[in-house]
N, CA, C and O atoms as a CHARMM CRD file, in Angstrom:
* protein
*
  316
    1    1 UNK  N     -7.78300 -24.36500   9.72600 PROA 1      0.00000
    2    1 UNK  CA    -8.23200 -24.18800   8.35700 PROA 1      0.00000
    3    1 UNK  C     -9.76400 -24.27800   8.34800 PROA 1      0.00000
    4    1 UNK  O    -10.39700 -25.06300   9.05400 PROA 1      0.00000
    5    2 UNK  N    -10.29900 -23.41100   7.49100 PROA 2      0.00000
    6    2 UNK  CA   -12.15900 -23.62600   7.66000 PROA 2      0.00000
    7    2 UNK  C    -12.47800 -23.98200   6.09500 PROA 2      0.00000
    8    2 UNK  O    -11.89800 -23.72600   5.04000 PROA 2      0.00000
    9    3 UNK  N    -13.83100 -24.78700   6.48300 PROA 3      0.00000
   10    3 UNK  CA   -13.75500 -25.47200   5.44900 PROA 3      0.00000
   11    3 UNK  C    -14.99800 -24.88400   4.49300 PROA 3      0.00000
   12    3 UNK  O    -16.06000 -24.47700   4.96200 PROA 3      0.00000
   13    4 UNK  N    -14.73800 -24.90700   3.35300 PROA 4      0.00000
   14    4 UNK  CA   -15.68700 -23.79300   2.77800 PROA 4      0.00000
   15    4 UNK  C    -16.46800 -24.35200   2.11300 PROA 4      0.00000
   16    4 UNK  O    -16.35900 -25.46300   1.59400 PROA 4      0.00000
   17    5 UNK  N    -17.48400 -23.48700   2.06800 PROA 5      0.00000
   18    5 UNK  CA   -18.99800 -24.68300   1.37700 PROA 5      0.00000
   19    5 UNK  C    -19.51300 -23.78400  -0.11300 PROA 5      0.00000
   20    5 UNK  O    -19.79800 -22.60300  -0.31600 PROA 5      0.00000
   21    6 UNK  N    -19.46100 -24.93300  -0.92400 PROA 6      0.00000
   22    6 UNK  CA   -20.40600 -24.26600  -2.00700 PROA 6      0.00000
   23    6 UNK  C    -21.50900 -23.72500  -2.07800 PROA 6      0.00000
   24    6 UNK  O    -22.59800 -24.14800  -1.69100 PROA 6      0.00000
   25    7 UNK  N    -21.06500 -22.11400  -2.92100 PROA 7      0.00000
   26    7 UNK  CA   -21.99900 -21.27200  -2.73900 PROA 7      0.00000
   27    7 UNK  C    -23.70200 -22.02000  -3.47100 PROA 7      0.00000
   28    7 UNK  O    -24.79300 -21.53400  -3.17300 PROA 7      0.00000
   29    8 UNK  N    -23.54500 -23.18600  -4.38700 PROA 8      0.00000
   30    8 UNK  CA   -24.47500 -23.33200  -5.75500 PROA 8      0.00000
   31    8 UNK  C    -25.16300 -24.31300  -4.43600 PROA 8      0.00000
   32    8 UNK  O    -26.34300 -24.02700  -4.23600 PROA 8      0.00000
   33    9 UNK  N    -24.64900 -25.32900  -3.58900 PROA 9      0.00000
   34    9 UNK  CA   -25.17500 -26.93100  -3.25300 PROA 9      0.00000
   35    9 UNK  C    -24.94700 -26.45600  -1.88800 PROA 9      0.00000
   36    9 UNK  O    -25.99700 -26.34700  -1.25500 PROA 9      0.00000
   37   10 UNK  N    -24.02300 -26.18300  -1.33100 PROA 10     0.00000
   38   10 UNK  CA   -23.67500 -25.75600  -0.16600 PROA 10     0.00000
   39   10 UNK  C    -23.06000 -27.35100   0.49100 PROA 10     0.00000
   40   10 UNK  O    -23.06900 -27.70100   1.67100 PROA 10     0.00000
   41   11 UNK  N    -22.57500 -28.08700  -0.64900 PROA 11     0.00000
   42   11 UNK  CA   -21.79700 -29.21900  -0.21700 PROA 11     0.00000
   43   11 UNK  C    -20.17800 -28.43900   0.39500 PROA 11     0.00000
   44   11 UNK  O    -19.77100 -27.29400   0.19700 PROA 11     0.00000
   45   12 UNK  N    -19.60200 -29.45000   1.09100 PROA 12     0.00000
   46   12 UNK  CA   -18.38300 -28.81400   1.16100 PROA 12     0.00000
   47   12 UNK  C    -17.42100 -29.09700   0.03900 PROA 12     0.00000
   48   12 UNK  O    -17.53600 -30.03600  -0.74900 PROA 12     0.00000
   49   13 UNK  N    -16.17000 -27.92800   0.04000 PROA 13     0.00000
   50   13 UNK  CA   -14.95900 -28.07100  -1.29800 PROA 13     0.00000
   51   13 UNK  C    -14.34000 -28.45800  -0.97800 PROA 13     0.00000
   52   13 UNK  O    -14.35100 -28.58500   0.24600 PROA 13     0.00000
   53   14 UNK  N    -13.18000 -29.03300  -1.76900 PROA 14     0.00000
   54   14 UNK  CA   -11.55100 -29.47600  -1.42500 PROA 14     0.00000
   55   14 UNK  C    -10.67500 -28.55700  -2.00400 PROA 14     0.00000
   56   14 UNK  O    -10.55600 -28.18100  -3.17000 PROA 14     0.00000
   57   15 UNK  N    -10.09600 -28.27000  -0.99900 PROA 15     0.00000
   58   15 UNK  CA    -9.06200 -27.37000  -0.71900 PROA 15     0.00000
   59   15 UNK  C     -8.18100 -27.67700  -1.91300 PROA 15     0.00000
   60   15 UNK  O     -8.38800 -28.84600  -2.23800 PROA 15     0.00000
   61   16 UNK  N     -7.17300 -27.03300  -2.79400 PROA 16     0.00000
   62   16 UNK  CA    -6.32000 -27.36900  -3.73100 PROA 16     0.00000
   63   16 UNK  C     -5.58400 -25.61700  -4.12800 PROA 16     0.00000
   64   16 UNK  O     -5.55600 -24.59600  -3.44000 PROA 16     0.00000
   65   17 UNK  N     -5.00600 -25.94200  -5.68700 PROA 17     0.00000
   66   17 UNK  CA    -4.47000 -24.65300  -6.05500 PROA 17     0.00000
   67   17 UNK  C     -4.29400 -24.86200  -7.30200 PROA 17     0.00000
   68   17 UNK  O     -3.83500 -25.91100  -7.75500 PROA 17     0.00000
   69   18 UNK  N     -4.69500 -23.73500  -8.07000 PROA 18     0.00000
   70   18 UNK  CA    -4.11400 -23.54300  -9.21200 PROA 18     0.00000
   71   18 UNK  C     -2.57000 -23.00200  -9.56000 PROA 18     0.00000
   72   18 UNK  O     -2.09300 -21.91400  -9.23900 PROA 18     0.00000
   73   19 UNK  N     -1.83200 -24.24400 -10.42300 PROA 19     0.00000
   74   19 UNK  CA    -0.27000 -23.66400 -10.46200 PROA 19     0.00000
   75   19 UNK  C     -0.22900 -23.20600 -11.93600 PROA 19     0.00000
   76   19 UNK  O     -0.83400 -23.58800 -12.93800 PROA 19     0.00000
   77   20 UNK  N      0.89300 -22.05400 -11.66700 PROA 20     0.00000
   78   20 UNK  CA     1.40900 -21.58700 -12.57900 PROA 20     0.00000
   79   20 UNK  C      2.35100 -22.37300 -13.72600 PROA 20     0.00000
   80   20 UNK  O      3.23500 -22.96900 -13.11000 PROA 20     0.00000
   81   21 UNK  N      2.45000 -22.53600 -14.81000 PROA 21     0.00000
   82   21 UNK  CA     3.58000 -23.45300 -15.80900 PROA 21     0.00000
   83   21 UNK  C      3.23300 -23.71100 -16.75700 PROA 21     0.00000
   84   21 UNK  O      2.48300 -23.14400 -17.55200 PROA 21     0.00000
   85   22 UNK  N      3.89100 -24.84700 -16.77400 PROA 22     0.00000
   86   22 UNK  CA     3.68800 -25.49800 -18.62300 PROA 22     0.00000
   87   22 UNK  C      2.69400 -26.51900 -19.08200 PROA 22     0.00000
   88   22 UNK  O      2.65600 -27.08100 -20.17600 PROA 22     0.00000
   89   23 UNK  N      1.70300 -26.69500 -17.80500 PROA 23     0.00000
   90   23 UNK  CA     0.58100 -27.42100 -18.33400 PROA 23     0.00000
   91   23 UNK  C     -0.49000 -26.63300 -18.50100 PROA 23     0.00000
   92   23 UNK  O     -0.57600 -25.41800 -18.32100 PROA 23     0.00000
   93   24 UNK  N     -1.36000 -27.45800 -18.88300 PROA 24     0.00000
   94   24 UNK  CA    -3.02800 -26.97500 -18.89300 PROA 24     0.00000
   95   24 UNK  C     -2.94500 -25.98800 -17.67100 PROA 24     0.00000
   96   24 UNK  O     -1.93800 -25.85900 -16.97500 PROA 24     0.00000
   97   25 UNK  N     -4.34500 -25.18000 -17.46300 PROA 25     0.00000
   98   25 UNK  CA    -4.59900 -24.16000 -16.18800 PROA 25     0.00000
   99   25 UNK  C     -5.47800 -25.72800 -15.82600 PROA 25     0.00000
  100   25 UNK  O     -6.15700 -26.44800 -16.55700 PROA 25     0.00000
  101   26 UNK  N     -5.15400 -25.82200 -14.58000 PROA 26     0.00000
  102   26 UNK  CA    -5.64100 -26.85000 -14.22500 PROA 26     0.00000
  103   26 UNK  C     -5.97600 -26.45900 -12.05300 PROA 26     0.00000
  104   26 UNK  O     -5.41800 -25.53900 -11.45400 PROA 26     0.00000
  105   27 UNK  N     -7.04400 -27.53500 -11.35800 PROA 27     0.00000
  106   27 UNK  CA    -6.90600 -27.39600 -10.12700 PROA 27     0.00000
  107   27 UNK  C     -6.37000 -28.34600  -9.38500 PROA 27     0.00000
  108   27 UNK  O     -6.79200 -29.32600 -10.00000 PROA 27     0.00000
  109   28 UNK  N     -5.79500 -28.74100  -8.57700 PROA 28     0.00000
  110   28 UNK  CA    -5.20200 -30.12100  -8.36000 PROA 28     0.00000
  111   28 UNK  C     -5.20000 -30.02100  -6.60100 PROA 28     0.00000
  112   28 UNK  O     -4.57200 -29.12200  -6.04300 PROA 28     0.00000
  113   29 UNK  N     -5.73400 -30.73000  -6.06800 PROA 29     0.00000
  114   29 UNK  CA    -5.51200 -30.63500  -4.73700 PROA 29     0.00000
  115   29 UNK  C     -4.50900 -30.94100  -3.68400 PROA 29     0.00000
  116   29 UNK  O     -3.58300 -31.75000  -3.75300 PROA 29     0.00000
  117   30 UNK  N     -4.85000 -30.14200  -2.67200 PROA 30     0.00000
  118   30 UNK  CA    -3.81400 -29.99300  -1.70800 PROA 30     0.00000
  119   30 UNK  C     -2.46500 -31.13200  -1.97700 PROA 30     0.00000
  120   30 UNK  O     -1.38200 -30.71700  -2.39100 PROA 30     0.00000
  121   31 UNK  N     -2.67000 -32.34100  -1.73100 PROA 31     0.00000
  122   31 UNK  CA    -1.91700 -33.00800  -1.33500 PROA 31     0.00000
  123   31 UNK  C     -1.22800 -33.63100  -2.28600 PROA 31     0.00000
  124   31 UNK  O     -0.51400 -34.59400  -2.00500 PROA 31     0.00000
  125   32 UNK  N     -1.37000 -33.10100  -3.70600 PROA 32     0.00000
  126   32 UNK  CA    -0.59700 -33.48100  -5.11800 PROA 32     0.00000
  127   32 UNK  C      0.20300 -32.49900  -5.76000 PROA 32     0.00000
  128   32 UNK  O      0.06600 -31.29800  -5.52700 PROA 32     0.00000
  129   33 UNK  N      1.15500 -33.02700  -6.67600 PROA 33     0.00000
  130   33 UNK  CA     1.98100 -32.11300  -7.37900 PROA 33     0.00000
  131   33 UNK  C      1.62400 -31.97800  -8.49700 PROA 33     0.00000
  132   33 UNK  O      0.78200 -32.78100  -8.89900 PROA 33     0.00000
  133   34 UNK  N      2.18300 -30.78000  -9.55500 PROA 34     0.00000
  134   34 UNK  CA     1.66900 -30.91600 -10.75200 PROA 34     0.00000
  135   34 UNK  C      2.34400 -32.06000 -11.76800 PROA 34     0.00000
  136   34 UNK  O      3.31700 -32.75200 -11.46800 PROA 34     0.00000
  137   35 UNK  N      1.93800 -32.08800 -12.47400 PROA 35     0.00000
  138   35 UNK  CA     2.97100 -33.21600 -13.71300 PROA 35     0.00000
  139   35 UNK  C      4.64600 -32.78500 -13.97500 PROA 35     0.00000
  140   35 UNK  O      5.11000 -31.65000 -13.87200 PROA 35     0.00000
  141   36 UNK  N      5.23800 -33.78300 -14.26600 PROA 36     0.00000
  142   36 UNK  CA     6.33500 -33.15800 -14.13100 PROA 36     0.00000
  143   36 UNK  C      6.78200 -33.05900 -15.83300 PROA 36     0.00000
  144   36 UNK  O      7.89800 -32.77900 -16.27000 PROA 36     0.00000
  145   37 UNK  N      5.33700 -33.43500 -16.74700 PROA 37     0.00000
  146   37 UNK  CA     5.82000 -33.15100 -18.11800 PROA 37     0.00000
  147   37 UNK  C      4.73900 -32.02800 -18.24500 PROA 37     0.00000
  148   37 UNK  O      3.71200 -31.78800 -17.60900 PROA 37     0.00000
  149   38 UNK  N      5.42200 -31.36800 -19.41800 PROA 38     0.00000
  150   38 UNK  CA     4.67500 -30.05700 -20.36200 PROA 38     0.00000
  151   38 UNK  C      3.09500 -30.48700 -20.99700 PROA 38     0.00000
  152   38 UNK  O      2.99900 -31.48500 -21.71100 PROA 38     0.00000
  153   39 UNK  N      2.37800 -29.98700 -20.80100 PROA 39     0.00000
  154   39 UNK  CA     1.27800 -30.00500 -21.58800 PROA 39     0.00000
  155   39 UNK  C      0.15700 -31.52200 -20.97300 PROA 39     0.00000
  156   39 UNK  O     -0.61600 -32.22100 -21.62700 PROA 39     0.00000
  157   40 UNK  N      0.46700 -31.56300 -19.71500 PROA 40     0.00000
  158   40 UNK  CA     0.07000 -32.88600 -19.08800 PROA 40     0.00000
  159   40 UNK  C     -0.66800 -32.47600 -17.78000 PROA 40     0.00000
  160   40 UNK  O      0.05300 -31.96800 -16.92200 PROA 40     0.00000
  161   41 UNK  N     -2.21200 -32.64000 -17.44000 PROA 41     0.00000
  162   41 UNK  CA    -2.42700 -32.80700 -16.11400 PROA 41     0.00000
  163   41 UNK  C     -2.27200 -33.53900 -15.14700 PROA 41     0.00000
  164   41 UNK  O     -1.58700 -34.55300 -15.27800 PROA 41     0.00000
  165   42 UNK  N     -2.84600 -33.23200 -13.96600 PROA 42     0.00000
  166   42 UNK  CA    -2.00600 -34.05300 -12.81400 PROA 42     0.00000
  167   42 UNK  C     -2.97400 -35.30400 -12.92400 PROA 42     0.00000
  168   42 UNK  O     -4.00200 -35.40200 -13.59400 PROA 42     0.00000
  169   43 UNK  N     -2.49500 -36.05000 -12.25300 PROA 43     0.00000
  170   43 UNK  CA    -3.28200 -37.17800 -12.19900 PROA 43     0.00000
  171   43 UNK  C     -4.93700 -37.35300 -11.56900 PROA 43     0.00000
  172   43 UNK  O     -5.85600 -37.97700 -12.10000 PROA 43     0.00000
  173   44 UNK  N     -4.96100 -36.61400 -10.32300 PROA 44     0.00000
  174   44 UNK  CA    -6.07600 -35.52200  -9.91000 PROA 44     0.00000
  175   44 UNK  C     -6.20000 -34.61200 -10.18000 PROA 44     0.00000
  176   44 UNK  O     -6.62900 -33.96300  -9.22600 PROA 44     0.00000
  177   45 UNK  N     -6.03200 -33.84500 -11.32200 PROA 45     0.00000
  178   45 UNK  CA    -6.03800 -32.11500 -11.74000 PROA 45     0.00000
  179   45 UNK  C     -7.54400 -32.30000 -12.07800 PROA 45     0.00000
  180   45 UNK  O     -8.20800 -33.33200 -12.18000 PROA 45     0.00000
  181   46 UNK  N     -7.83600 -31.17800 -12.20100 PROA 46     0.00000
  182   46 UNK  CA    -9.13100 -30.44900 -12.91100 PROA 46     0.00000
  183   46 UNK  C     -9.14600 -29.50000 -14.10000 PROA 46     0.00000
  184   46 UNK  O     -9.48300 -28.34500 -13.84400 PROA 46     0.00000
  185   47 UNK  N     -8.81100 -29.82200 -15.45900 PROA 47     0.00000
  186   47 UNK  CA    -8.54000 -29.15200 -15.75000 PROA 47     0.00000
  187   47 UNK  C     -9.99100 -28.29400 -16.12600 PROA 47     0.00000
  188   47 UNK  O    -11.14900 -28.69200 -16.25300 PROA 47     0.00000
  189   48 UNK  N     -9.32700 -26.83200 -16.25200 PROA 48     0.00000
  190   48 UNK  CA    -9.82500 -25.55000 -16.58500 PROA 48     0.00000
  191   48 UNK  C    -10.40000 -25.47100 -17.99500 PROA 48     0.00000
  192   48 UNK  O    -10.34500 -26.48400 -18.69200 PROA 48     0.00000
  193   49 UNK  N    -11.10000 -24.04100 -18.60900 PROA 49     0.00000
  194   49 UNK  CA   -11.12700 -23.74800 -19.88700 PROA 49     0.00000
  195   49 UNK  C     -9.79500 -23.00300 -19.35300 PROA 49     0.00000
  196   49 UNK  O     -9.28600 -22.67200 -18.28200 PROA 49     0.00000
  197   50 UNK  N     -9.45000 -22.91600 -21.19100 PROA 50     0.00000
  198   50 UNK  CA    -7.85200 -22.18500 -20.80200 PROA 50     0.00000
  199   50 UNK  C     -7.46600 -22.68700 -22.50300 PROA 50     0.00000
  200   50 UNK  O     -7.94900 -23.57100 -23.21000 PROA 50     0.00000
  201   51 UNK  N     -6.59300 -21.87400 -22.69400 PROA 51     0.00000
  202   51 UNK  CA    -5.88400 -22.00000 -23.53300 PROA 51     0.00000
  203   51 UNK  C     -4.14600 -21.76800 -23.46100 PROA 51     0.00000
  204   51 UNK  O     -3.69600 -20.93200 -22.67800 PROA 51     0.00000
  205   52 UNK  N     -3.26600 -22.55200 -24.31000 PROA 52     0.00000
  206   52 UNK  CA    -1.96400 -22.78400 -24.20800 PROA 52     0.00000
  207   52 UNK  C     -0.98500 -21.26000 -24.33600 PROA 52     0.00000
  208   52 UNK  O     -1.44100 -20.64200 -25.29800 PROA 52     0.00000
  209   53 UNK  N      0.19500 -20.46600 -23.68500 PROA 53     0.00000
  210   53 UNK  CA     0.47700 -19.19700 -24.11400 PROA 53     0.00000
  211   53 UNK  C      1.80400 -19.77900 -23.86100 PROA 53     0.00000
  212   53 UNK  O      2.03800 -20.26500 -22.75400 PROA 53     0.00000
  213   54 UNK  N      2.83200 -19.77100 -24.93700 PROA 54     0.00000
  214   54 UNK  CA     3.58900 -20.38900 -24.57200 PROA 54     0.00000
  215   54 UNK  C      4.24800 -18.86800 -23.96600 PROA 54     0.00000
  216   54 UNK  O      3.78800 -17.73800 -24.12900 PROA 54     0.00000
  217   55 UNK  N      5.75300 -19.38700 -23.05800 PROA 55     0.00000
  218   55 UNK  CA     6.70300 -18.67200 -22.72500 PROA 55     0.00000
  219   55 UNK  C      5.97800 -17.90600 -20.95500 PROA 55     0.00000
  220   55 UNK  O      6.20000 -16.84300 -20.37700 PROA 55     0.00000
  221   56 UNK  N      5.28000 -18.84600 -20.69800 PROA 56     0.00000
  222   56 UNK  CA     5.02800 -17.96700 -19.11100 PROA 56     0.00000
  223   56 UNK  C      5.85700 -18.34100 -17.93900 PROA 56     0.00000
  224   56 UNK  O      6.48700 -19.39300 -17.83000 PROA 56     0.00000
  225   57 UNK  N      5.79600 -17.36600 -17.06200 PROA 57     0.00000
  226   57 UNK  CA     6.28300 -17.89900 -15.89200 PROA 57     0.00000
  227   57 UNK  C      6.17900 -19.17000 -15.03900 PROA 57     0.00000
  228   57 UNK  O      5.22300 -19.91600 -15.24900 PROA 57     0.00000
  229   58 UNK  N      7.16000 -19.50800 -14.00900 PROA 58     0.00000
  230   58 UNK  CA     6.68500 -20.38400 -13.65700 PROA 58     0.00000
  231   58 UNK  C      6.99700 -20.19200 -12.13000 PROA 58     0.00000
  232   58 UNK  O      7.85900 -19.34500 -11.89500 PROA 58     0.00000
  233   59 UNK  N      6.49800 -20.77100 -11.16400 PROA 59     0.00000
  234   59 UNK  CA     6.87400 -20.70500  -9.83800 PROA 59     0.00000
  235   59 UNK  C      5.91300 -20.31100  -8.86300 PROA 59     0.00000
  236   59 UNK  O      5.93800 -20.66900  -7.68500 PROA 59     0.00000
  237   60 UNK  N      4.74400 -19.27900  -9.58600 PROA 60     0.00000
  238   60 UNK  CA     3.15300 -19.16700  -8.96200 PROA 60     0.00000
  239   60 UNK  C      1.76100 -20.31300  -8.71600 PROA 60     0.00000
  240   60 UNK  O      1.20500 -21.17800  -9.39300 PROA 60     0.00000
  241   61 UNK  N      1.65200 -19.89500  -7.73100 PROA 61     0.00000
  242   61 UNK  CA    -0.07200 -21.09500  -7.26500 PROA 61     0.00000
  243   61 UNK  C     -1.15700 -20.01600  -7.36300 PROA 61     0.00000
  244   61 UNK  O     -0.90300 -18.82100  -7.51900 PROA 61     0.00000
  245   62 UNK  N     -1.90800 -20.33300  -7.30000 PROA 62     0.00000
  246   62 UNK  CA    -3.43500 -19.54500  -6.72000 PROA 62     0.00000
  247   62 UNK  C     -4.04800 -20.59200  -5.95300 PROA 62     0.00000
  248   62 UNK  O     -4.35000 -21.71800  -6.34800 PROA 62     0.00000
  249   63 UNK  N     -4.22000 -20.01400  -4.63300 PROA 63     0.00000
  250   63 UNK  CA    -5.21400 -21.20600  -3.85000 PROA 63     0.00000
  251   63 UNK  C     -6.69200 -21.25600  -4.30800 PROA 63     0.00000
  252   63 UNK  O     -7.00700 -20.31800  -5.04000 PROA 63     0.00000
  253   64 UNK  N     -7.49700 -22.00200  -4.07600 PROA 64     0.00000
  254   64 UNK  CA    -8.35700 -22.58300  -4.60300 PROA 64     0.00000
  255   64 UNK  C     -9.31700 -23.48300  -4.32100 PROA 64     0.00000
  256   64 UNK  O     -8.78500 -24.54100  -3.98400 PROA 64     0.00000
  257   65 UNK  N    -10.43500 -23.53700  -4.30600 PROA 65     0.00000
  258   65 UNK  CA   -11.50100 -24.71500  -3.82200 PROA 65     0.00000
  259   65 UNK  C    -12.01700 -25.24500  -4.96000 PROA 65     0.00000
  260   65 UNK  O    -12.06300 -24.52600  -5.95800 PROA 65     0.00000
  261   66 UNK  N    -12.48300 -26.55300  -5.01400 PROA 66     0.00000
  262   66 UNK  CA   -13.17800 -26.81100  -6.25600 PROA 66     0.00000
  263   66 UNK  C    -14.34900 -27.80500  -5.31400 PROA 66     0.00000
  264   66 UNK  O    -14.07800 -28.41000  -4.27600 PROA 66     0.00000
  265   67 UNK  N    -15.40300 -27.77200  -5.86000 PROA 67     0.00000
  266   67 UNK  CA   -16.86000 -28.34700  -5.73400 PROA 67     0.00000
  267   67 UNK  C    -17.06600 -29.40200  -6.97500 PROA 67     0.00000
  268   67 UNK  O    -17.37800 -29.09300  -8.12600 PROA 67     0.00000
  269   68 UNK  N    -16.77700 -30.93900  -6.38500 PROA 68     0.00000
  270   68 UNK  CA   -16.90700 -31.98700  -7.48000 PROA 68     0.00000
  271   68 UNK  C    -18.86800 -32.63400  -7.78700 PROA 68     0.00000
  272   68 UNK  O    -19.33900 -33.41000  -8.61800 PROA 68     0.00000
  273   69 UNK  N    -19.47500 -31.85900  -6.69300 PROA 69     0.00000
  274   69 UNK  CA   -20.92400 -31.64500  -7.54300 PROA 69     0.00000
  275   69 UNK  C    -21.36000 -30.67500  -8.54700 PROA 69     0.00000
  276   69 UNK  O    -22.05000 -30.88800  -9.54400 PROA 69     0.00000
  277   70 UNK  N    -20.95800 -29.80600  -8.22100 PROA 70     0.00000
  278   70 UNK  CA   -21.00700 -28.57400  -9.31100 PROA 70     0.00000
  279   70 UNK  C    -19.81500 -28.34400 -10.42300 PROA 70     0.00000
  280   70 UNK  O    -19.82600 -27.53600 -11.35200 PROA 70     0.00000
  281   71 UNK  N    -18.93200 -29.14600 -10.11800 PROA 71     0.00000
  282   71 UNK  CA   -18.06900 -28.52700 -11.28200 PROA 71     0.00000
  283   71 UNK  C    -17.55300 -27.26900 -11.09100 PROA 71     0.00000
  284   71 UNK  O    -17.18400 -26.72600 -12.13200 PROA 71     0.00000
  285   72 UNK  N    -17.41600 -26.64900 -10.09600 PROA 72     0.00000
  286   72 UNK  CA   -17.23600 -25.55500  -9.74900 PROA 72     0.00000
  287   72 UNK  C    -15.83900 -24.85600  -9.06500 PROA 72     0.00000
  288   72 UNK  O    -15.92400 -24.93400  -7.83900 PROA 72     0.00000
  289   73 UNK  N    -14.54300 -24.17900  -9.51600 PROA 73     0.00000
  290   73 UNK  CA   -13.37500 -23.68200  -8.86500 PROA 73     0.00000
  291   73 UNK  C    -13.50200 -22.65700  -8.47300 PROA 73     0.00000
  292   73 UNK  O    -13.40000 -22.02100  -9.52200 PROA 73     0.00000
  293   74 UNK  N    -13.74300 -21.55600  -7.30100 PROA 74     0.00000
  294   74 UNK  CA   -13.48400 -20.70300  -6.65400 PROA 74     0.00000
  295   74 UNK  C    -12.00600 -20.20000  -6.25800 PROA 74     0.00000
  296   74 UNK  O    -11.07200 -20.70900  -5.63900 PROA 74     0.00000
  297   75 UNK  N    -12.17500 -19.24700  -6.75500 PROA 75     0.00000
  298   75 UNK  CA   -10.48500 -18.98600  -5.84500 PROA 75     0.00000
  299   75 UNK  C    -10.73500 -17.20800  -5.62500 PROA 75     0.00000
  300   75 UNK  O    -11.50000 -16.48300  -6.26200 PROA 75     0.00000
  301   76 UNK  N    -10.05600 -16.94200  -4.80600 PROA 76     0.00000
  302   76 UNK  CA   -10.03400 -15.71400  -3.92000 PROA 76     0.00000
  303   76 UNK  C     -9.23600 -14.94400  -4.67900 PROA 76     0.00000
  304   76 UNK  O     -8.32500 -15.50300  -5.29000 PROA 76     0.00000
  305   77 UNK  N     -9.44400 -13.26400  -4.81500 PROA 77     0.00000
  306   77 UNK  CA    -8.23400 -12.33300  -4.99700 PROA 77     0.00000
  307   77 UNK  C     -7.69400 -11.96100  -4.44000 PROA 77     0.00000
  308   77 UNK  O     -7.64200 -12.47900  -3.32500 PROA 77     0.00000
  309   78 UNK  N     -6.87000 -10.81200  -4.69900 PROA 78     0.00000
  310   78 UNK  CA    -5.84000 -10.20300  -3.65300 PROA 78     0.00000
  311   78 UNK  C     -6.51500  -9.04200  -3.01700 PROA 78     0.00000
  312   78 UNK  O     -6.09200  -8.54000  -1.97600 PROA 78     0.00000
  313   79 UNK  N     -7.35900  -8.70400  -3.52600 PROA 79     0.00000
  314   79 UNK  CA    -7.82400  -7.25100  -2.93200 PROA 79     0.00000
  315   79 UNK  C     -9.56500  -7.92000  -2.55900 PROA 79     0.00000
  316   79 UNK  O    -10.41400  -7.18500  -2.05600 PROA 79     0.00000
């Protein structure tokens, strides 16, 4: 795994993911789960700007880095 450095500080990120569901858009790292109630971040989450839509899917991540000097979530596309 390589470890990726912020583009703003060039500190290094922690690895995590954004999940798909019934909470906040939130980032939560690697080694945590999301909440297991509705409308609740994780205990380490990050949450996002974002707003609530009810009725979405559920079962998707987006991987993800976040930079806790900058405040900053990166995440990669598909193309």
């Amino acid at each position: 795994m390589s470890i990726m450095k912020c583009p703003y500080c060039q500190n290094e990120m922690q690895s995590g993911f954004i999940p798909n569901g019934g909470q906040p858009v939130q980032w939560i790292p690697n080694d945590e789960k999301p909440s297991i109630f509705n409308f609740t971040v994780a205990d380490h989450g990050i949450p996002l700007l974002n707003q609530f839509k009810p009725l979405k899917a559920n079962g998707y991540i987006a991987e993800a880095n976040y930079c806790p000097t900058c405040k900053v979530v990166i995440a990669p596309t598909k193309e």
